[in-house]
DONUDO-81896 format. One record per atom (N, C-alpha, C, CB): residue in one letter; x, y, z. Coordinates in steps of 0.1 Angstrom, whole numbers, padded with zeros to 4 digits, always signed. Atoms other than C-alpha are relative to their C-alpha. Last residue first. Glycine has a CB too. Example, Ala and Ser with C-alpha at 12.3 -4.5 7.8 and 13.67 -1.06 7.14 Angstrom:
% residues 2
s-0009-0011+0000s+0137-0011+0071s-0008+0011+0008s+0004+0005-0014a+0009-0012+0000a+0123-0045+0078a+0009+0012+0000a-0010+0000+0012
***
This chain:
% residues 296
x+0001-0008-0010x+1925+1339+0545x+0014+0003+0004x-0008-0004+0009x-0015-0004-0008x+1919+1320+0518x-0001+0012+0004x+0013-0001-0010x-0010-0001+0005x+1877+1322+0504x+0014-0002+0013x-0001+0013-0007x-0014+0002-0011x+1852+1303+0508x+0008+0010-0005x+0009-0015+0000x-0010-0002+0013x+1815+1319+0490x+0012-0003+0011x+0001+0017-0010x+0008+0007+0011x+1779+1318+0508x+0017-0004-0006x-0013+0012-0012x-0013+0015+0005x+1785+1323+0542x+0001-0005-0010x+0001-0012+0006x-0014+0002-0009x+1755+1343+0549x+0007-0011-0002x-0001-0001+0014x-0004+0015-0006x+1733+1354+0518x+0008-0002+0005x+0002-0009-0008x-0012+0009-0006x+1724+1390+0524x-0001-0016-0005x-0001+0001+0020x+0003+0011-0010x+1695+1404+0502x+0015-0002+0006x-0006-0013-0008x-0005+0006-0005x+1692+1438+0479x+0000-0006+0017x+0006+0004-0005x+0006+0008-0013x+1660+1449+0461x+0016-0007+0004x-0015-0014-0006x-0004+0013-0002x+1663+1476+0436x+0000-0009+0010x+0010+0001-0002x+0002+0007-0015x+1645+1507+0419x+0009-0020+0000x-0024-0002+0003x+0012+0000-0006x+1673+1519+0404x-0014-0004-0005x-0002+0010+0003x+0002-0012-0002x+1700+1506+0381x-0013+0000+0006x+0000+0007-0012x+0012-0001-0004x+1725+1484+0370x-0006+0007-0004x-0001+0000+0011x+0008+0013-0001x+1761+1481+0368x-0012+0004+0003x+0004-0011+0012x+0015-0005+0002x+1784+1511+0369x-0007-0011-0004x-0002+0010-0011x+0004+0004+0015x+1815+1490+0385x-0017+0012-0004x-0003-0023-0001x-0006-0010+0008x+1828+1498+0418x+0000-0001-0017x+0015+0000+0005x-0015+0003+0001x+1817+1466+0438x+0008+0010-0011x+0001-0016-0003x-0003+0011-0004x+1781+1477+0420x+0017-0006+0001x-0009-0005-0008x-0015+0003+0004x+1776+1512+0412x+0002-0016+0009x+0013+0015+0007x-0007+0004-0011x+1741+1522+0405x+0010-0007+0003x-0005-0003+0005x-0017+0008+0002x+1732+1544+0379x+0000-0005+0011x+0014+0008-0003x-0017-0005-0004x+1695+1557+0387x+0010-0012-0002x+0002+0005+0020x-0009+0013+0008x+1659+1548+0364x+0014+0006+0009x+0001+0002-0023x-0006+0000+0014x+1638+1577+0381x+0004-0015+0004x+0013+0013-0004x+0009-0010+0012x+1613+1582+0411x+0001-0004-0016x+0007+0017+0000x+0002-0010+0004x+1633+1557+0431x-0010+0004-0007x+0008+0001-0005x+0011-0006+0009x+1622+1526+0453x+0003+0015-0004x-0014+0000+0008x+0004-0014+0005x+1653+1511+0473x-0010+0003-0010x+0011+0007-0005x+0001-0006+0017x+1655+1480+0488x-0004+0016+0001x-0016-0010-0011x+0001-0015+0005x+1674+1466+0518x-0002+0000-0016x+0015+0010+0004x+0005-0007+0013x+1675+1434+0534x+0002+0018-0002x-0017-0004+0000x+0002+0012+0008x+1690+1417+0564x-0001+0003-0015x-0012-0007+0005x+0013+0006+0003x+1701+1449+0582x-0002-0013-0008x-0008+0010-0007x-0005+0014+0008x+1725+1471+0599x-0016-0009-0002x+0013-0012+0011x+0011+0010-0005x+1716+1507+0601x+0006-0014-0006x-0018+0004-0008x-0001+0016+0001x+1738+1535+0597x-0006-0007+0008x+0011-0006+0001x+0004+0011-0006x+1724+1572+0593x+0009-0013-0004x-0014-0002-0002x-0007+0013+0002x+1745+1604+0586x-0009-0010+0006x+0016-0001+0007x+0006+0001+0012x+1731+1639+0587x-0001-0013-0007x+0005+0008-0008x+0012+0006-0006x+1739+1634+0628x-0010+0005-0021x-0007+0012+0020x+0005-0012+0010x+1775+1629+0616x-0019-0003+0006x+0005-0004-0023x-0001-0001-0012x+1790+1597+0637x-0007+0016-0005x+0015-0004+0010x+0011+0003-0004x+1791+1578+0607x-0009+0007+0016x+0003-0012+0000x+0008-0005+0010x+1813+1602+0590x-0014-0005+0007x+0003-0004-0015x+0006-0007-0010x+1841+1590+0619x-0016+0008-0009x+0013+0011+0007x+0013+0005-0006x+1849+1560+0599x-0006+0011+0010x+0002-0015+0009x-0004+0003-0010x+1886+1573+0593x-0014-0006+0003x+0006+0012+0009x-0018+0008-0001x+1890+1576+0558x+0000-0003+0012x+0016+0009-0004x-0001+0016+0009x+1850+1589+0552x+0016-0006+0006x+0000+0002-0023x+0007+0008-0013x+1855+1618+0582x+0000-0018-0010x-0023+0010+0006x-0013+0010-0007x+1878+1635+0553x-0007-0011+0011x+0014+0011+0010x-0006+0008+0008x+1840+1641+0533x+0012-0007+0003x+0002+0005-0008x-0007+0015-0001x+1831+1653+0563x-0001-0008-0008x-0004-0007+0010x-0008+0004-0018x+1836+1685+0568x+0002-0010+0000x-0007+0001+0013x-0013+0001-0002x+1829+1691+0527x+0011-0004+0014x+0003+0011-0002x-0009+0010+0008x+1801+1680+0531x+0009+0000-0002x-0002-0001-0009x+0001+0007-0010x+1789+1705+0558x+0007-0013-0004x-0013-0001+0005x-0012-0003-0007x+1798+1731+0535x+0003-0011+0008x-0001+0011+0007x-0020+0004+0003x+1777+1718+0509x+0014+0004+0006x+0004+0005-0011x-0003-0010+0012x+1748+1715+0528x+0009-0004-0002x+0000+0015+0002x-0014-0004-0004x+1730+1685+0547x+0003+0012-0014x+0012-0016+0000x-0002-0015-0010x+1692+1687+0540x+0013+0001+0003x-0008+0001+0016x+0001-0013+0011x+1691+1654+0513x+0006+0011+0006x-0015+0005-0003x+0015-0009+0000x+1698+1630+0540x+0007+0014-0007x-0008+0004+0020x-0004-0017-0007x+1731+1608+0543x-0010+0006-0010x+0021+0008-0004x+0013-0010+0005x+1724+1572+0544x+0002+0013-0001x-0011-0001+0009x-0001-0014-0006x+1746+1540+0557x-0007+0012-0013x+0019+0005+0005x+0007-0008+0013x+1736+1507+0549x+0004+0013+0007x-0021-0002-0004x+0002-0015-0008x+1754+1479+0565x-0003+0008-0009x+0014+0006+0009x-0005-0010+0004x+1740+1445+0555x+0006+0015+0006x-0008+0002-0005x+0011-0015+0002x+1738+1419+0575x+0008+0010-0008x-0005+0009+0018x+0017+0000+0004x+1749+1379+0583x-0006+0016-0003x-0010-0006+0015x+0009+0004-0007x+1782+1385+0603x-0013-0001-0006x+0000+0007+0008x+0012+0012-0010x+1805+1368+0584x-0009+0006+0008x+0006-0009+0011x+0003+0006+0007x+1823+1398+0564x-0005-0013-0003x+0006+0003-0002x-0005+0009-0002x+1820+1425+0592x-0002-0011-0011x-0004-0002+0011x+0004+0006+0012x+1808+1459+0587x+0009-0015+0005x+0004+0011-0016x+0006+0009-0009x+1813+1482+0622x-0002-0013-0010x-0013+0005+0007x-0007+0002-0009x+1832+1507+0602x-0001-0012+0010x-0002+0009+0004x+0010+0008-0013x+1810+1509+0572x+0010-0006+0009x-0011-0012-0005x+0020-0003+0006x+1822+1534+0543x-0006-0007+0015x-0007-0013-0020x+0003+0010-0005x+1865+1534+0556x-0017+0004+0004x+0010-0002+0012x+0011-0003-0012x+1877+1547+0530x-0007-0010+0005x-0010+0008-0003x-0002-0004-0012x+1911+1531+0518x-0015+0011+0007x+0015+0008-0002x-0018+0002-0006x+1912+1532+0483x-0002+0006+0013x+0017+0010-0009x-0012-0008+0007x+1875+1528+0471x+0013-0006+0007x-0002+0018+0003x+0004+0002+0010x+1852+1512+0501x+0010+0010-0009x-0014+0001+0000x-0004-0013+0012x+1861+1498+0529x-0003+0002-0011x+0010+0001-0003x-0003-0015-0005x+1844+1481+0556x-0002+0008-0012x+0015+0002+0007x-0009-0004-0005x+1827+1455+0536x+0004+0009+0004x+0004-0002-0004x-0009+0014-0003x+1800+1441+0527x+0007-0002+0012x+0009-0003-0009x-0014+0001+0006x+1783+1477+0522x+0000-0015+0005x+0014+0012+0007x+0002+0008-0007x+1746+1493+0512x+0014-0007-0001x-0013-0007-0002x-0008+0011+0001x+1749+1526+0499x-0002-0008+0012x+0013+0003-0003x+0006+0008-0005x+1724+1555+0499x+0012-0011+0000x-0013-0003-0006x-0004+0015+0008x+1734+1589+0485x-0006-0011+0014x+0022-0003-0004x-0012-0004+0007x+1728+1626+0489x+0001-0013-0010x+0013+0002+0011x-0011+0004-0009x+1687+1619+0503x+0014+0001-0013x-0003-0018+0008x-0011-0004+0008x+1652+1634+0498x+0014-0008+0004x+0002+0017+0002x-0006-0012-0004x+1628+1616+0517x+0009+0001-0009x+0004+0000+0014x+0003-0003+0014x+1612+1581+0526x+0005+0011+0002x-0015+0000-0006x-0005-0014+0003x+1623+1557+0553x+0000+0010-0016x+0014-0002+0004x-0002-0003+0012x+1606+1524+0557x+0004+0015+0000x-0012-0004-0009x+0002-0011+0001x+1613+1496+0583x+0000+0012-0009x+0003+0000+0006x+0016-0002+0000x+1603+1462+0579x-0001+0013+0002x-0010-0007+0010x+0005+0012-0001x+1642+1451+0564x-0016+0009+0003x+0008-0012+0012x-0014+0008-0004x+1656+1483+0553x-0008-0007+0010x+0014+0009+0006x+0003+0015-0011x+1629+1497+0532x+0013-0003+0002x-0011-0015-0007x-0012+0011-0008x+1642+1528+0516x-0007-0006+0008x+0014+0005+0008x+0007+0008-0013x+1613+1552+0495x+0015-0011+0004x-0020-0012-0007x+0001+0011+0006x+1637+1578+0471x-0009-0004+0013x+0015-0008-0005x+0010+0000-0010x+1639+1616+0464x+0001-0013+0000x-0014+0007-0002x+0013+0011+0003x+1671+1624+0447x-0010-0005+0010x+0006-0015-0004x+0004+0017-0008x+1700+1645+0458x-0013-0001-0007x-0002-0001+0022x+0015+0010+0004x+1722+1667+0437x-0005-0010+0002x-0002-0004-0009x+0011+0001-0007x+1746+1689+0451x-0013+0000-0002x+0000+0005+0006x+0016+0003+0008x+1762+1703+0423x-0009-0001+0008x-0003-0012-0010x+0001-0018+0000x+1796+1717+0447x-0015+0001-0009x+0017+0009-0012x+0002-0007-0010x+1795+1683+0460x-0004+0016-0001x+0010-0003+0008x+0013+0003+0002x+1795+1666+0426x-0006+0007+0012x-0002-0015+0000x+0014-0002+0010x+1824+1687+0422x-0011-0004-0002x+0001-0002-0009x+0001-0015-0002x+1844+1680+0452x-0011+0008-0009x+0014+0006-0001x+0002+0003-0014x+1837+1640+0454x-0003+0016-0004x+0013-0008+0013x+0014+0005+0003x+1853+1639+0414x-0008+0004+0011x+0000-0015-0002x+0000-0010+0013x+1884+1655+0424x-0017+0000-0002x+0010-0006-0016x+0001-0015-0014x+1885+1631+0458x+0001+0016-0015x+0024+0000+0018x+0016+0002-0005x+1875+1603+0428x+0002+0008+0009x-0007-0014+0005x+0010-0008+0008x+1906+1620+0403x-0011-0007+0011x-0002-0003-0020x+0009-0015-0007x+1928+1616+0434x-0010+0004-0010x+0011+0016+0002x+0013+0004-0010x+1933+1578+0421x-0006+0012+0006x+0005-0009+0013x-0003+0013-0005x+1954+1586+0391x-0015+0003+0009x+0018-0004+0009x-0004-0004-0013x+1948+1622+0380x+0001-0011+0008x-0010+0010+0006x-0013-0006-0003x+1948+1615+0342x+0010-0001+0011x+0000+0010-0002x-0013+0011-0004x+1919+1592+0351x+0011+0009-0001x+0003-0016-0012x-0007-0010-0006x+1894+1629+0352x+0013-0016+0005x-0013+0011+0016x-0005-0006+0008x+1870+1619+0331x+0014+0007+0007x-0010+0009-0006x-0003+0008+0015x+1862+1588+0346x+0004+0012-0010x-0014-0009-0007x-0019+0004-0001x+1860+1602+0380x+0007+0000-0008x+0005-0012+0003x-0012-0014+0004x+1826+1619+0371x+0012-0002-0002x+0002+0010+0011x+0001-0002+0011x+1810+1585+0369x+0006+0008-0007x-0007+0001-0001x-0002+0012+0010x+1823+1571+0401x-0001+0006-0015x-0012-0012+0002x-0016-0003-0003x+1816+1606+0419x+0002-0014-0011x+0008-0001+0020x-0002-0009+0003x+1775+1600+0407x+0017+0004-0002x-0007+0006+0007x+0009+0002+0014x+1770+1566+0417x+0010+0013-0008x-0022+0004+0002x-0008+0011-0001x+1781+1571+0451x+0001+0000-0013x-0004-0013+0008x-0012-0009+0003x+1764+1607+0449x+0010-0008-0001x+0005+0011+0009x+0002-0015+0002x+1732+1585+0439x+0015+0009+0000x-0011+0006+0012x+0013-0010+0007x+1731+1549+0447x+0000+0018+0004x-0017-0008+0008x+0006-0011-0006x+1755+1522+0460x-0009+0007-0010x+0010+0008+0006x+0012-0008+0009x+1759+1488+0459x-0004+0014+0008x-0015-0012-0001x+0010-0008+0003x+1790+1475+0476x-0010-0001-0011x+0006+0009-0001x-0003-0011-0004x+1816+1448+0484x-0013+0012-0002x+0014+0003-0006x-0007+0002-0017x+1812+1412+0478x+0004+0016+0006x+0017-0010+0000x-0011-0005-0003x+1784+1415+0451x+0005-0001+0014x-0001+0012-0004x+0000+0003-0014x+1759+1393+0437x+0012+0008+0000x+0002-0016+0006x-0015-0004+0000x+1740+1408+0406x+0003-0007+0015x+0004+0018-0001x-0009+0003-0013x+1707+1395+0396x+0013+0001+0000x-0002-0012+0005x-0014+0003-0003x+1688+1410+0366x+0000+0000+0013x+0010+0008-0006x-0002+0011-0006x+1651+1412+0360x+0013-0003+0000x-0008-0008-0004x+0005+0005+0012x+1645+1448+0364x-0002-0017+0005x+0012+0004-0015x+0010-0009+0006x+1668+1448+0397x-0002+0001-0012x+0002+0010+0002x+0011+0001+0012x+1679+1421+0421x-0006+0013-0010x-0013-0007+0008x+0010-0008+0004x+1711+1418+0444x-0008+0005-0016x+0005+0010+0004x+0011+0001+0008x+1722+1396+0463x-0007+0009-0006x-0008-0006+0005x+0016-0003-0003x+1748+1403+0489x-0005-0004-0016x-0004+0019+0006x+0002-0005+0009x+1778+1380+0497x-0014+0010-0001x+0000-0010-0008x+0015+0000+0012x+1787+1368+0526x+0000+0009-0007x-0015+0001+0006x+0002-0016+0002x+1821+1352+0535x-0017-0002-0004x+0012+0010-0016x+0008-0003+0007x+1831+1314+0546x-0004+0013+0001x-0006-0007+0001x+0015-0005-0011x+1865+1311+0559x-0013+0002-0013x+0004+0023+0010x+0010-0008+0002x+1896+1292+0545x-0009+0003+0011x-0005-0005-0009x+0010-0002-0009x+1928+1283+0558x-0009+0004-0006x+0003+0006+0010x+0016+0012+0002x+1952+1266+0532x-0011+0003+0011x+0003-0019+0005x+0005+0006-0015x+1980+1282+0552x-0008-0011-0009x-0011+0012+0013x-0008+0014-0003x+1996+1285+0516x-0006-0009+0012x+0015+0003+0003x+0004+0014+0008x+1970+1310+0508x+0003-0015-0002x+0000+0002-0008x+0018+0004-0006x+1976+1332+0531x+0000-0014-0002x-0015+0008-0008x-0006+0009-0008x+2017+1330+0515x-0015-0004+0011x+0015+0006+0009x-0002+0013+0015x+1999+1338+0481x+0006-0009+0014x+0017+0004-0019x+0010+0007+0005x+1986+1374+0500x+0001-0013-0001x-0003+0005-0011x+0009+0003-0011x+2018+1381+0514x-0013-0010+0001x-0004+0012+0003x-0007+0008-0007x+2033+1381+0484x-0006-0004+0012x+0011+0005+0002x+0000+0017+0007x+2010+1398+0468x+0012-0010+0008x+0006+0000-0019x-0013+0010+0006x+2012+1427+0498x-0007-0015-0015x+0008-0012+0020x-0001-0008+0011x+1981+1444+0508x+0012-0002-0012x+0002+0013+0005x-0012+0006+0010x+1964+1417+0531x-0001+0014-0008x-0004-0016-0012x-0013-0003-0003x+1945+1434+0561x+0014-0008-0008x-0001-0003+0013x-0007+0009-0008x+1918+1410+0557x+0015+0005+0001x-0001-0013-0004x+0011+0003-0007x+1891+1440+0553x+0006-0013+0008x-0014-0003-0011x-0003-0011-0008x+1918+1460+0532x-0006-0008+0011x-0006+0015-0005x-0013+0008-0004x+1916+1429+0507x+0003+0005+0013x+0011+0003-0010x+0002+0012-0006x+1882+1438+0498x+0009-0006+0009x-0002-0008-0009x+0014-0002-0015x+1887+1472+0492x-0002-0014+0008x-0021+0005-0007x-0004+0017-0002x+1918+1462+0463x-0004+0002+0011x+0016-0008-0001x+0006+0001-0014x+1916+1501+0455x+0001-0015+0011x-0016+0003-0004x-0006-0014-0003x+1939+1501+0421x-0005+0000+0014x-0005+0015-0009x+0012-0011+0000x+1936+1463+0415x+0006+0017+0004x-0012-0006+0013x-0006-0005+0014x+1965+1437+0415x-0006+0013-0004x-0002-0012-0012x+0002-0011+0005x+1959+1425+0450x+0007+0002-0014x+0002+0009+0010x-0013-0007+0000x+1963+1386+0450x-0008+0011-0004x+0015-0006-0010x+0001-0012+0002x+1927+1368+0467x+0015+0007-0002x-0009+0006+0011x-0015-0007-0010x+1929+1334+0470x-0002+0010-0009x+0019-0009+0002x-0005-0012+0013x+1893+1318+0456x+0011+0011+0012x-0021+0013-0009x-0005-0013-0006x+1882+1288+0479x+0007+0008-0012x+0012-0003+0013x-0007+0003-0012x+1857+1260+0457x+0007+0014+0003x+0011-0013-0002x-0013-0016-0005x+1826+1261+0446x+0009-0005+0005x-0004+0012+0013x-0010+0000-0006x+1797+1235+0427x+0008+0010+0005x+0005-0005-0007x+0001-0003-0015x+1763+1244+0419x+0017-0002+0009x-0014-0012+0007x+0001+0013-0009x+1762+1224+0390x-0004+0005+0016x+0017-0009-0001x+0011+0011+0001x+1745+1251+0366x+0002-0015+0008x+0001-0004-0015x-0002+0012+0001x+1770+1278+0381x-0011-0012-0003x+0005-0002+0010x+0011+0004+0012x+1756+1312+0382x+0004-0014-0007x-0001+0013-0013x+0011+0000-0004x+1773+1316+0416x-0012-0003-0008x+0000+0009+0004x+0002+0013-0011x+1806+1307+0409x-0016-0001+0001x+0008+0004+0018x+0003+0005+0006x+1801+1335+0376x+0005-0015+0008x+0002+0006-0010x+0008+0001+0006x+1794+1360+0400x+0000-0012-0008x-0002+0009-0006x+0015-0002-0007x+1817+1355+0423x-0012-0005-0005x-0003+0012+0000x-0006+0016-0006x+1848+1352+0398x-0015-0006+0010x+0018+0002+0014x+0002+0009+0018x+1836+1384+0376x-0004-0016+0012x+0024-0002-0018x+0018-0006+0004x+1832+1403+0417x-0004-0009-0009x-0004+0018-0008x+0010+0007-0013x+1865+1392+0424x-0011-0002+0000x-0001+0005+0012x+0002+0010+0005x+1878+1407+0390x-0006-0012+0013x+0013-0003-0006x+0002+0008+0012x+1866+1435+0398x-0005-0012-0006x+0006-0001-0002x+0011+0006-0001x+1878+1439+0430x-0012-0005-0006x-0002+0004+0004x+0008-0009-0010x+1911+1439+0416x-0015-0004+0006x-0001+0014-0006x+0010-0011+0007x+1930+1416+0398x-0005+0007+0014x-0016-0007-0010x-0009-0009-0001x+1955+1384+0405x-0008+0013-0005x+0013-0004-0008x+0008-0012+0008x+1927+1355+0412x+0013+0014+0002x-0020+0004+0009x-0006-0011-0009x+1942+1322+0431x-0007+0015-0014x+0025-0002+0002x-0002-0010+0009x+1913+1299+0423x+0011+0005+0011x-0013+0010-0004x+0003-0015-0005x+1911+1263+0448x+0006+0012-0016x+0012+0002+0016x+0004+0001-0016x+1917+1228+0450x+0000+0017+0001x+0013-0011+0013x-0009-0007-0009x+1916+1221+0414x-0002+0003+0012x+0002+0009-0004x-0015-0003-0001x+1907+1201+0390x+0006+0006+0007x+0004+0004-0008x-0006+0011-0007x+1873+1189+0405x+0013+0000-0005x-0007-0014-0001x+0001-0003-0012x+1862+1228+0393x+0008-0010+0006x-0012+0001+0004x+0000+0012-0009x+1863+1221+0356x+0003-0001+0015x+0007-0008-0006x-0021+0007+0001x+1865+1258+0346x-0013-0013+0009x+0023+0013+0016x+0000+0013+0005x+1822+1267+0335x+0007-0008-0001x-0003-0002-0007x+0015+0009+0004x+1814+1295+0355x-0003-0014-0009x-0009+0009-0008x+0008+0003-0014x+1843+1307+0368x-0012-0008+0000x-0006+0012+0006x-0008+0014-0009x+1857+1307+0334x-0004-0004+0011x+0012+0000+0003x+0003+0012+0009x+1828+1332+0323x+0005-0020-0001x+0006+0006-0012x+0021-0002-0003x+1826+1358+0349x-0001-0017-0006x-0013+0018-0014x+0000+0004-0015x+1868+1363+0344x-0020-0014+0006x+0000+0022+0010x-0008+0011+0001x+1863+1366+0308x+0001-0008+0015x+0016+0004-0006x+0011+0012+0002x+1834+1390+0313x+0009-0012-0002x-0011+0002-0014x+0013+0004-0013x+1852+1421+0307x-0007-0008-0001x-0009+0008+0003x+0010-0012+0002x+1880+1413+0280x-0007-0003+0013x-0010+0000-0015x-0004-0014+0009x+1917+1400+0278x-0011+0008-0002x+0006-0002-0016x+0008-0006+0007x+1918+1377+0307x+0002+0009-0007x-0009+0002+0005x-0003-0014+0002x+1954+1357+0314x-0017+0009-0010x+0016+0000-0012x+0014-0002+0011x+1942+1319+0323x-0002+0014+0000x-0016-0009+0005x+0003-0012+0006x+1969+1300+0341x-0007+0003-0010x+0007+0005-0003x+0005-0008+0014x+1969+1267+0351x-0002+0011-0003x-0008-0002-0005x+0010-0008-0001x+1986+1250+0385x+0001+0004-0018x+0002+0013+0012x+0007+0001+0017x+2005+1224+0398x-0009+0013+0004x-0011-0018-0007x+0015+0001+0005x+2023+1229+0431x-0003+0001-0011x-0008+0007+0004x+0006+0012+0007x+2058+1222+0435x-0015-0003-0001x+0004-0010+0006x+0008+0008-0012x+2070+1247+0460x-0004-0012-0011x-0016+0009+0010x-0008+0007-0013x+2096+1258+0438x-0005-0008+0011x+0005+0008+0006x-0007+0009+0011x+2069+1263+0406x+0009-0010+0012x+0011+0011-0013x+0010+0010-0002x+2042+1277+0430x+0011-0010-0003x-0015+0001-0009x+0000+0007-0014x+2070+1306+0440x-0004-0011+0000x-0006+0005+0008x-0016+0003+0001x+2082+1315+0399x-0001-0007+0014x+0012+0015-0001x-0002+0011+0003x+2044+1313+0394x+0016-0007+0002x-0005-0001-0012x+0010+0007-0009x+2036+1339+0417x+0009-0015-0009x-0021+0005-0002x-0004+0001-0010x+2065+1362+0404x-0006-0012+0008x+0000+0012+0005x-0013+0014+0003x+2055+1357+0373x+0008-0001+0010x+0012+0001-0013x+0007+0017+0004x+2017+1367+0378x+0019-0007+0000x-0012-0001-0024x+0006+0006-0013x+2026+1399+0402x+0003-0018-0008x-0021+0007+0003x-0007-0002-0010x+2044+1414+0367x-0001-0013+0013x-0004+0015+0004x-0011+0008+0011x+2017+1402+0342x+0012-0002+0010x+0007+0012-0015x+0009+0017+0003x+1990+1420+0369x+0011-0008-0005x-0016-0001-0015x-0011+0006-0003x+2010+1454+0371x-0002-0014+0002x+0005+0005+0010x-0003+0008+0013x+1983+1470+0349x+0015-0011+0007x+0007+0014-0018x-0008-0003+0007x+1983+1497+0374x+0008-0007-0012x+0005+0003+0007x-0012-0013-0011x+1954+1492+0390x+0005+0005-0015x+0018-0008+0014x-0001-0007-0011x+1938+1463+0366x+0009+0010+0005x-0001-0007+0008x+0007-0015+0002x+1943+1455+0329x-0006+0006+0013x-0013-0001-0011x-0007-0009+0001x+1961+1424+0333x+0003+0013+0002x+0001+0000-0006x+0005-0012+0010x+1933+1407+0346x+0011+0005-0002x-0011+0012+0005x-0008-0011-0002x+1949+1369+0360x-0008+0013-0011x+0018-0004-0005x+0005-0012+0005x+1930+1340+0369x+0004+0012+0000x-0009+0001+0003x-0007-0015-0001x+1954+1312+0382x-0005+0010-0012x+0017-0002-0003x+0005-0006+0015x+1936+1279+0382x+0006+0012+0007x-0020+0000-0008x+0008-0012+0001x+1954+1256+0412x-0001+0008-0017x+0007+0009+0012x-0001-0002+0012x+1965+1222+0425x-0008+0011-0003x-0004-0010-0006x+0013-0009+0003x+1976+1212+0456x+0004+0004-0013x-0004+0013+0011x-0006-0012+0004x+1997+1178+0456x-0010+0010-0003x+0010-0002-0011
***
């Protein structure tokens, strides 16, 4: 009989976590699967059980949160002193739930019946190193106006999710780029630039689509790039170009797929890790392929 840990954030999206959770367990209950719940109440709860739940209890995480909490679950698989893992079922509960977008789950329900297949796949993760901290993330690291909108956003929650296209317009209207060196694997690009992000995954936020070609098995980073010299009119053109993937097609726009990618700033920069402020410039991120199962 399968058996499962049920990691729930409350405090994602729209807090509808509690909701999602008794519906899930009202399905596991009829099917007859065992399982344990484990409702986090602070950042780092997630990070923490991951890292030291008795693993040979169960045949798998279902996780009810956003990307977030994917990210906590990740990380703290990965800083495991046995080394052990098993598959982590992904329920959206989150406001953006980017990850999810990538297997075309948006439904919980939907989601929980994936998870019934029992099919897993292996994903990669990226690696990433700066000072002396290591972060692994399944969705982004970015740097500068990525960075920047994220930070702005935060005063502006009133506006639900349009505060980051709120956010987007005003950092745009500042237009403030940073000088930085970018190695992406042996090659090195130096120069003023907007922002830098390296992705996982297609999407990033709610529904843009950051790296179009981005695949979550193939082995590489996608890094896309947009150079200092664009203006602020031009930004505005294709800021809508993000939701459709056509941004990459912008000749102010580079994407490069790659193994590695580090950045060398001037300064100390915020950098937003899987949508979190985490970090900070200069940094060094790695691909590991196939590192993490998850239901599919």
């Amino acid at each position: 009989m399968k058996s499962y840990i049920i990691i729930v954030n409350p405090f994602s999206g729209k807090k509808k976590g509690l909701n999602i959770l008794n519906n899930i367990e009202s399905i596991l209950d009829d099917k007859g699967y065992l399982f344990d719940t484990h409702i986090t109440e602070d950042s780092g709860d997630a990070f923490a059980l991951a890292q030291t739940l008795n693993i040979s209890n169960y045949d798998g995480i279902i996780m009810i949160g956003g990307d977030g909490t994917f990210h906590e679950i990740v990380n703290g698989m990965m800083n495991r002193k046995d080394n052990a893992r098993i598959p982590v079922g992904i329920i959206p509960g989150g406001t953006g739930n980017s990850f999810l977008l990538d297997l075309n789950i948006t439904d919980p329900i939907q989601a929980l019946d994936r998870i019934f297949l029992n099919k897993t796949k292996k994903i990669d993760i990226l690696r990433t190193k700066y000072k002396q901290n290591i972060k692994y993330s399944i969705n982004l690291v970015g740097w500068g106006m990525i960075t920047d909108v994220g930070l702005t956003s935060e005063k502006f929650r009133l506006f639900g999710y349009s505060r980051y296209t709120i956010a987007a317009v005003i950092e745009i209207f500042f237009k403030k780029t940073r000088y930085a060196k970018l190695k992406i694997d042996n090659n090195i690009i130096e120069g003023e630039f907007m922002f830098a992000i390296a992705c996982n995954s297609k999407n990033v936020g709610k529904g843009m689509l950051m790296a179009p070609n981005a695949k979550l098995d193939d082995g590489l980073i996608d890094v896309i790039i947009a150079e200092g010299n664009i203006s602020r009119l031009r930004l505005l053109n294709v800021l809508p170009k993000l939701f459709n993937g056509t941004h990459i097609n912008e000749p102010e726009v580079k994407y490069i797929q790659c193994k590695e990618f580090n950045l060398i700033s001037e300064g100390s920069d915020q950098l937003n890790i899987d949508g979190e402020m985490i970090g900070e410039s200069p940094f060094e991120s790695k691909v590991l392929e196939k590192e993490i199962d998850i239901f599919y």
